[in-house]
C-alpha positions as CSV (number, residue, x, y, z in Angstrom):
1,X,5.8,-1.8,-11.8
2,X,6.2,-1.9,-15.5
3,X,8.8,-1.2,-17.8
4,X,8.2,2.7,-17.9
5,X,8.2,3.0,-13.6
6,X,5.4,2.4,-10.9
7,X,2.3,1.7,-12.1
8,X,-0.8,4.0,-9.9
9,X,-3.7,1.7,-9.3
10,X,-7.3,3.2,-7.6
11,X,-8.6,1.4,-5.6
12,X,-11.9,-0.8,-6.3
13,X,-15.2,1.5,-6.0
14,X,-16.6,-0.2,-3.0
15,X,-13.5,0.1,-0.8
16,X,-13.9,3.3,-1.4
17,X,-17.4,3.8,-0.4
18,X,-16.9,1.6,2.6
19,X,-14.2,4.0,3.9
20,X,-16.3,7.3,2.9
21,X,-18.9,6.0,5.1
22,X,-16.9,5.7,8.4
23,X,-16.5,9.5,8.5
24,X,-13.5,11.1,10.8
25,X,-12.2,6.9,11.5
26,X,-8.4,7.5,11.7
27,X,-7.1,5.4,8.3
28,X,-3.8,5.5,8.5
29,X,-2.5,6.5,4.5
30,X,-1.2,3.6,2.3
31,X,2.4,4.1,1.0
32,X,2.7,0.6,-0.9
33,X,2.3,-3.0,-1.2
34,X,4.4,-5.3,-1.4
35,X,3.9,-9.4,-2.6
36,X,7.3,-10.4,-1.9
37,X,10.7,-9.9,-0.1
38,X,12.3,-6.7,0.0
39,X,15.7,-5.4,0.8
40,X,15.4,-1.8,2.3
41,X,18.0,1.1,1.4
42,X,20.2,0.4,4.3
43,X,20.2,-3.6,3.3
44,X,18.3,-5.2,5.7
45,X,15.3,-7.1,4.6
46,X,11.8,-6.9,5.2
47,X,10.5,-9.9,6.8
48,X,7.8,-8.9,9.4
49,X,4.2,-8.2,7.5
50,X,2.9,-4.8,8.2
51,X,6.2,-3.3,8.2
Protein backbone atom coordinates (compact mmCIF):
# COMPACT_ATOMS: atom_id res chain seq x y z
CA UNK A 1 0.00 0.00 0.00
CA UNK A 2 1.37 3.40 -0.64
CA UNK A 3 0.35 6.72 0.21
CA UNK A 4 -2.18 7.12 -2.69
CA UNK A 5 -4.10 3.35 -1.88
CA UNK A 6 -3.25 -0.30 -2.82
CA UNK A 7 -0.61 -0.76 -4.91
CA UNK A 8 -1.52 -3.75 -8.03
CA UNK A 9 1.54 -5.89 -8.49
CA UNK A 10 1.63 -8.77 -11.58
CA UNK A 11 2.95 -11.39 -10.88
CA UNK A 12 6.59 -12.59 -12.03
CA UNK A 13 6.58 -13.96 -15.78
CA UNK A 14 7.39 -17.49 -14.95
CA UNK A 15 4.55 -17.94 -12.34
CA UNK A 16 2.63 -17.20 -14.83
CA UNK A 17 3.72 -19.51 -17.43
CA UNK A 18 3.93 -22.30 -14.95
CA UNK A 19 0.18 -21.86 -14.24
CA UNK A 20 -0.80 -21.48 -18.15
CA UNK A 21 0.71 -24.73 -18.62
CA UNK A 22 -1.47 -26.76 -16.10
CA UNK A 23 -4.55 -26.16 -18.32
CA UNK A 24 -8.22 -26.59 -16.56
CA UNK A 25 -6.12 -27.30 -12.78
CA UNK A 26 -8.65 -25.59 -10.35
CA UNK A 27 -6.42 -22.42 -8.91
CA UNK A 28 -8.36 -21.06 -6.54
CA UNK A 29 -8.18 -16.85 -7.22
CA UNK A 30 -5.89 -14.69 -5.00
CA UNK A 31 -7.57 -11.94 -3.08
CA UNK A 32 -4.40 -10.62 -1.06
CA UNK A 33 -1.34 -11.06 0.90
CA UNK A 34 -0.75 -10.33 3.83
CA UNK A 35 3.06 -10.16 5.85
CA UNK A 36 1.71 -9.36 9.14
CA UNK A 37 -1.21 -9.39 11.64
CA UNK A 38 -4.49 -8.25 10.80
CA UNK A 39 -7.61 -7.29 12.58
CA UNK A 40 -10.76 -8.15 10.41
CA UNK A 41 -13.85 -5.82 10.18
CA UNK A 42 -15.65 -7.47 12.94
CA UNK A 43 -12.38 -7.17 15.28
CA UNK A 44 -11.02 -10.43 15.56
CA UNK A 45 -7.58 -11.07 14.37
CA UNK A 46 -6.14 -13.14 11.81
CA UNK A 47 -3.82 -15.59 13.31
CA UNK A 48 -4.14 -18.88 11.35
CA UNK A 49 -2.01 -18.72 7.90
CA UNK A 50 -4.09 -19.38 4.85
CA UNK A 51 -6.95 -17.66 6.26
Amino acid sequence: MTVKGLMHAPPPDAMVKDILTLGNWPFPLLDSIIEFPVIRPNGTLITTPWL
